[in-house]
C-alpha positions as CSV (number, residue, x, y, z in Angstrom):
1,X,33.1,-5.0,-1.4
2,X,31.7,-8.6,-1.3
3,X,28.6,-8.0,0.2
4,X,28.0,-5.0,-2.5
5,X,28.5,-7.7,-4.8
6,X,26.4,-9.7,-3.5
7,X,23.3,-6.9,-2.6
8,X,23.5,-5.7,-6.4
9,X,23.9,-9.3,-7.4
10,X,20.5,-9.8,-5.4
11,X,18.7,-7.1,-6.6
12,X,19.3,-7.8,-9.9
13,X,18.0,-11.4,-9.9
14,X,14.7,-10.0,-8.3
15,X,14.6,-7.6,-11.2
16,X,15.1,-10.2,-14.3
17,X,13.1,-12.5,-12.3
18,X,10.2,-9.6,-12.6
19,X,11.4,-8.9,-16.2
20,X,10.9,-12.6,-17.4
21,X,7.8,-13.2,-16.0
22,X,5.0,-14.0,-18.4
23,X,2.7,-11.2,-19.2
24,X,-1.1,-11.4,-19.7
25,X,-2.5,-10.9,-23.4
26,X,-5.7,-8.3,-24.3
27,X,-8.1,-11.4,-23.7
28,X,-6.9,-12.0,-20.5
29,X,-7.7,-8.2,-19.3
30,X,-10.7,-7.9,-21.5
31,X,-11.7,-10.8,-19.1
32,X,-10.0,-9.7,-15.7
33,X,-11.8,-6.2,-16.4
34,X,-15.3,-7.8,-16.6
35,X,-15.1,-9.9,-13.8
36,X,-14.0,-7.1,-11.5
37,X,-17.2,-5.1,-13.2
38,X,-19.8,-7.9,-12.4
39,X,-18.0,-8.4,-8.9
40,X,-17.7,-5.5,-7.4
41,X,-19.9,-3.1,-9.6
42,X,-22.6,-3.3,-6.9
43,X,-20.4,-1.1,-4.4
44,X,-19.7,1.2,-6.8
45,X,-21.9,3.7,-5.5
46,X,-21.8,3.4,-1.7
47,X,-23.7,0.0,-1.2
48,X,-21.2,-1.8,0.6
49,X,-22.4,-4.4,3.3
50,X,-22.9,-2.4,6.6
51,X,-20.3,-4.1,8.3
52,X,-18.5,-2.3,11.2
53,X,-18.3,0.8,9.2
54,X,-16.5,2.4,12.5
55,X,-13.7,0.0,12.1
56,X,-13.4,0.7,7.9
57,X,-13.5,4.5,9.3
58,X,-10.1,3.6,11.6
59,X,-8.5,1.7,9.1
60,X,-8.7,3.5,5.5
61,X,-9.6,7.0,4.3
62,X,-13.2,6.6,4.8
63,X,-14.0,6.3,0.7
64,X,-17.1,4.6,0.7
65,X,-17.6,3.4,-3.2
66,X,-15.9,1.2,-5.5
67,X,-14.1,3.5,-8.0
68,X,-10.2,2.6,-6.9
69,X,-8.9,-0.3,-6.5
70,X,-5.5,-1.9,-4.9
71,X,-4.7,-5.2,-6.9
72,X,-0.9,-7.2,-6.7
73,X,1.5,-7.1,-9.0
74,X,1.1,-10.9,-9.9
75,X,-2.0,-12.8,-10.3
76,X,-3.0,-15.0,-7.7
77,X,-5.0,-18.2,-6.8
78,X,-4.5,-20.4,-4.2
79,X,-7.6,-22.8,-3.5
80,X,-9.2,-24.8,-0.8
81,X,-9.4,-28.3,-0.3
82,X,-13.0,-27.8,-1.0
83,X,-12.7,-26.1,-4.4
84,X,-10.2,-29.2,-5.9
85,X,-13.2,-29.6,-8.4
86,X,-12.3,-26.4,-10.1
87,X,-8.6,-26.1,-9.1
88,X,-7.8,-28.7,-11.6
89,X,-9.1,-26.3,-14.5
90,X,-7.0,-23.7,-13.3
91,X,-4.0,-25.9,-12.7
92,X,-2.2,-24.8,-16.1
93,X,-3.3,-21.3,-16.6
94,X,-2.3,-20.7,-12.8
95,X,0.9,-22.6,-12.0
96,X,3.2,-19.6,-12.5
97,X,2.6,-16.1,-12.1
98,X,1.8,-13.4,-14.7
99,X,2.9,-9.5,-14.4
100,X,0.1,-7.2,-14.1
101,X,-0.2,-4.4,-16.6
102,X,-2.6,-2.6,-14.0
103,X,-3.1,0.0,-16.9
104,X,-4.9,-2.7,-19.1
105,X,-7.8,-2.8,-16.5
106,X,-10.6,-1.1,-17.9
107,X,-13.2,-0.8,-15.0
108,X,-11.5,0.2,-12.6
109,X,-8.8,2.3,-11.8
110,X,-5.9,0.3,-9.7
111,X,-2.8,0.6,-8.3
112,X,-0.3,-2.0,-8.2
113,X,0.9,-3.3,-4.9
114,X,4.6,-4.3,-4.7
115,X,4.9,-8.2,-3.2
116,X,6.8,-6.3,-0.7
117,X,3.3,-4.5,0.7
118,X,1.2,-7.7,1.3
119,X,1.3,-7.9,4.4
120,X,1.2,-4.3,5.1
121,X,-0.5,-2.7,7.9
122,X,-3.6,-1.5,6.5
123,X,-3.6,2.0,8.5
124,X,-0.3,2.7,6.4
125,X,-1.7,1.2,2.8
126,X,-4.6,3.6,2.8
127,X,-2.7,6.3,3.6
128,X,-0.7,5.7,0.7
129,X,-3.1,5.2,-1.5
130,X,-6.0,7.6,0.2
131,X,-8.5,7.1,-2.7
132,X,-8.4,2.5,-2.9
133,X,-11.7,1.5,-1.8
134,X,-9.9,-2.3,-1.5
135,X,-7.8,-4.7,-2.5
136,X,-8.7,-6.6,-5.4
137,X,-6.9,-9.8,-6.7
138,X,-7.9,-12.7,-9.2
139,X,-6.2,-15.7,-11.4
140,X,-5.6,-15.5,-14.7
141,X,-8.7,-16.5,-16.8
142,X,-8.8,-19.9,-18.3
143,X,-10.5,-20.1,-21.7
144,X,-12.2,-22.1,-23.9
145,X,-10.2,-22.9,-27.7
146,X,-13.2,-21.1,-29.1
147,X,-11.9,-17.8,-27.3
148,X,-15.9,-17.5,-26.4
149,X,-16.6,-18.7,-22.7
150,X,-14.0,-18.4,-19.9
151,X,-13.8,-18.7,-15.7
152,X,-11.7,-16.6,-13.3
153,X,-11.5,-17.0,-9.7
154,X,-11.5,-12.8,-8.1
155,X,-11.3,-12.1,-4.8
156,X,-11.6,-8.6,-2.3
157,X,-11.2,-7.3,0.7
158,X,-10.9,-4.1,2.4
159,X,-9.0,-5.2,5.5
160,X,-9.3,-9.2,6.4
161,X,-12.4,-7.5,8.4
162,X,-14.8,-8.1,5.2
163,X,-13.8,-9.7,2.0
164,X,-15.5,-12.5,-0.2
165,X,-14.2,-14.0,-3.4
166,X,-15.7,-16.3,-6.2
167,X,-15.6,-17.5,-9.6
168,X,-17.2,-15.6,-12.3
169,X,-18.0,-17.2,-15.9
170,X,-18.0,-15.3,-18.4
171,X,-19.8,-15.3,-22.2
172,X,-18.5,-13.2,-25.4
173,X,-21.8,-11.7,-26.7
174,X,-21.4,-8.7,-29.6
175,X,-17.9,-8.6,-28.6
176,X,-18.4,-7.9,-24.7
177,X,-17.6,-10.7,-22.0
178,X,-21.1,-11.0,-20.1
179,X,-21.4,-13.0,-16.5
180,X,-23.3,-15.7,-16.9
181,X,-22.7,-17.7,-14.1
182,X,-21.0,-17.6,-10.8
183,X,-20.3,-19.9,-7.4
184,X,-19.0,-18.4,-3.8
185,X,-15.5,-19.3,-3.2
186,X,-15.5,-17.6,0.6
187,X,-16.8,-15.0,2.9
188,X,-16.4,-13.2,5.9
């Protein structure tokens, strides 16, 4: 009886602690949204990097362009030593996480992957989700007070076999956030 105490005690911490975590606001996934556009639009219609295509073939479902995505549950950045310079503007946006509404991302579809899952073997991940081109993660978006300029960090990768990730600026023009600028965090 104790340790069913205990297990529902457990289980129940993990949900509140899910429950009270901070949630992302409509400029946050008007942001998030954008970035993923300007980052991984390029693939969306089979113009990935021809990199070992035989192994992506072994590993995932064989979907070739960017129209699914697998993102986490909780927004992530974790930099370098060599990116300090831009750490420190994400130090307050990004030192907790925030719940992802995956139904808030606009251009993409995504499914949410459960903390449990990350380090999944990736022969089992695509078979659950047959139709992901890759996992896509990303910080939350720091912003200017004026609400007009903002920088996220977004990475991808389809199997720790290929994968790059960067920070994308962003612009509001006519109501739309625009890339204007962006710097190479990693690639392999």
């Amino acid at each position: 009886i104790v340790c069913l105490i205990l297990l529902i005690g457990c289980n129940n911490d993990k949900v509140s602690e899910k429950a009270t975590l901070p949630e992302l606001d409509s400029i946050d996934y008007e942001i998030i949204s954008a970035a993923l556009y300007y980052f991984l639009g390029e693939y969306r219609h089979n113009s990935y990097p021809n990199y070992d295509t035989n192994y992506f073939d072994r590993v995932h479902s064989g979907v070739t362009n960017a129209e699914v995505l697998i993102i986490p549950e909780f927004t992530d950045f974790e930099p370098d030593s060599s990116e300090q310079y831009i750490a420190k503007r994400f130090a307050i946006e990004n030192s907790i996480k925030y719940r992802i509404d995956n139904s808030r991302i606009t251009t993409f579809k995504t499914y949410l992957l459960p903390q449990s899952q990350h380090d999944a073997d990736f022969k089992k991940l695509y078979s659950e989700f047959p139709d992901a081109w890759g996992i896509a993660g990303f910080s939350r978006p720091a912003v200017t007070i004026n609400k007009e300029k903002a920088v996220i960090y977004v990475y991808f990768h389809k199997s720790w076999k290929w994968g790059k990730a960067l920070y994308v600026w962003l612009i509001k023009e006519n109501g739309r956030w625009i890339q204007y600028d962006i710097i190479g965090s990693w690639i392999f």
